[in-house]
Every structure is written in structure tokens, then in C-alpha cells.
C-alpha positions in Angstrom: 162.3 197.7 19.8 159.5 200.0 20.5 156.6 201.2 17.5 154.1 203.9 18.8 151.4 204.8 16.6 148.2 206.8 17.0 146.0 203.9 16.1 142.5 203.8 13.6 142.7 199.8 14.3 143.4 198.7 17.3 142.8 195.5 16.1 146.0 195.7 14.1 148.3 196.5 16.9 146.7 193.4 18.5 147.5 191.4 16.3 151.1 192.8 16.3 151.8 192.4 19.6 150.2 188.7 19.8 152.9 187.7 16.6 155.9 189.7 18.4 155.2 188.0 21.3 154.9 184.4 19.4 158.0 184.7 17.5 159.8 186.1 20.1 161.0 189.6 18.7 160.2 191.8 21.8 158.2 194.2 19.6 156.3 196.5 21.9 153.2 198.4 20.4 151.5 200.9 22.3 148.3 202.4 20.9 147.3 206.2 21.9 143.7 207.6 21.8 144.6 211.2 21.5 141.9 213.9 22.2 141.7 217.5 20.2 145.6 217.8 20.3 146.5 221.4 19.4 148.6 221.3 16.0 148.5 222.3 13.1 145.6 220.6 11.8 142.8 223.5 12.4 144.5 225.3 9.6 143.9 223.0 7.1 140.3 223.3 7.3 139.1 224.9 4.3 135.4 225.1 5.3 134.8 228.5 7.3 131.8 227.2 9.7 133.7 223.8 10.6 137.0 225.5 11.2 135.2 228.0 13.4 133.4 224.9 15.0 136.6 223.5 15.4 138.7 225.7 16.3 136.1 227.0 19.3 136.4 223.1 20.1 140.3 223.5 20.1 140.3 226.4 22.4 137.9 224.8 25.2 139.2 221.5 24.8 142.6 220.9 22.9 145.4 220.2 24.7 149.5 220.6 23.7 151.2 218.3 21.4 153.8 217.8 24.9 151.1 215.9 26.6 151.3 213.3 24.0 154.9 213.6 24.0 155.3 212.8 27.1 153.1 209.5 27.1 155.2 208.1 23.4 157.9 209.0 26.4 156.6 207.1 29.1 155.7 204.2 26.7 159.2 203.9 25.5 161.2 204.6 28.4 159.6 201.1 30.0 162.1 198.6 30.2 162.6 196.3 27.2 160.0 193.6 29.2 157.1 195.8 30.0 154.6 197.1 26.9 151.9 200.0 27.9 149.0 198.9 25.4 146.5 202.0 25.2 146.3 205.4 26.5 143.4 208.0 25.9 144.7 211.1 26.6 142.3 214.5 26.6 141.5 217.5 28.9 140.4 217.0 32.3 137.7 219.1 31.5 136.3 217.3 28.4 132.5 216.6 29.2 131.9 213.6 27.1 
């Protein structure tokens, strides 16, 4: 069984992966640290200056949802022995 989640604890998935592993279940958790990932988000800004802000950001720096796609693929195409535990994922040409 496989569980990918963009993470806000890390911590948590930890701690899952410590129990699966105790109790024997074979619950692999893999934990993804996604840069500005072009969606859908930027139009749900409501505030003018931060959604320009943002979406300036977005254009220099945002990369496609298939990136990430392709690393929840990667993750759970690993055989049923083998967990992946964290990727960050962003532009090559993210300064920071």
C-alpha cells in the first residue's frame, strides 16, 4: 500500500512510517516539498497586489503540475519493499 501526500508535518509521516514498519503493514509514505506548482491556485487570490506578486512569481518560477506527477509516479511505482521518503521538487532556476 502506497499513501503520498504533500506534507505540512513531516513529523507525522515519520511517525507513520516508524508504526507501518513496527506492525508490519508495509505502509509506504513518501513526503513531497513541492515548489510554486502552476495550478489553479493563483486564481483564487482575491487580493490584486499579491496575486500580481504571485503570479509574476508563477511565471519565473512555477513549474507544471506533470513534474509532480511524475515523482507521486516514481514513488509508487517502487517495488512493494523500497519507500522514497522526501522529494523537493522546484525549477532549476529558483535562486533561493
Amino acid at each position: 500500500m502506497s499513501r503520498i501526500r504533500t506534507a505540512k508535518q513531516p513529523a507525522a509521516l515519520t511517525g507513520l512510517r516508524m508504526e507501518a514498519a513496527q506492525e508490519g503493514t508495509n505502509i509506504r509514505a513518501t513526503t513531497i516539498y513541492p515548489a510554486a506548482v502552476n495550478t489553479e491556485l493563483l486564481s483564487t487570490i482575491s487580493d490584486k497586489g499579491m496575486s500580481d506578486t504571485m503570479t509574476g512569481l508563477y511565471k519565473t518560477y512555477g513549474i507544471a503540475p506533470e513534474r509532480i506527477a511524475s515523482i507521486v509516479s516514481f514513488a509508487v511505482d517502487q517495488p512493494e519493499d523500497t519507500v522514497v521518503n522526501e522529494f523537493t521538487v522546484g525549477p532549476a532556476n529558483q535562486p533561493w
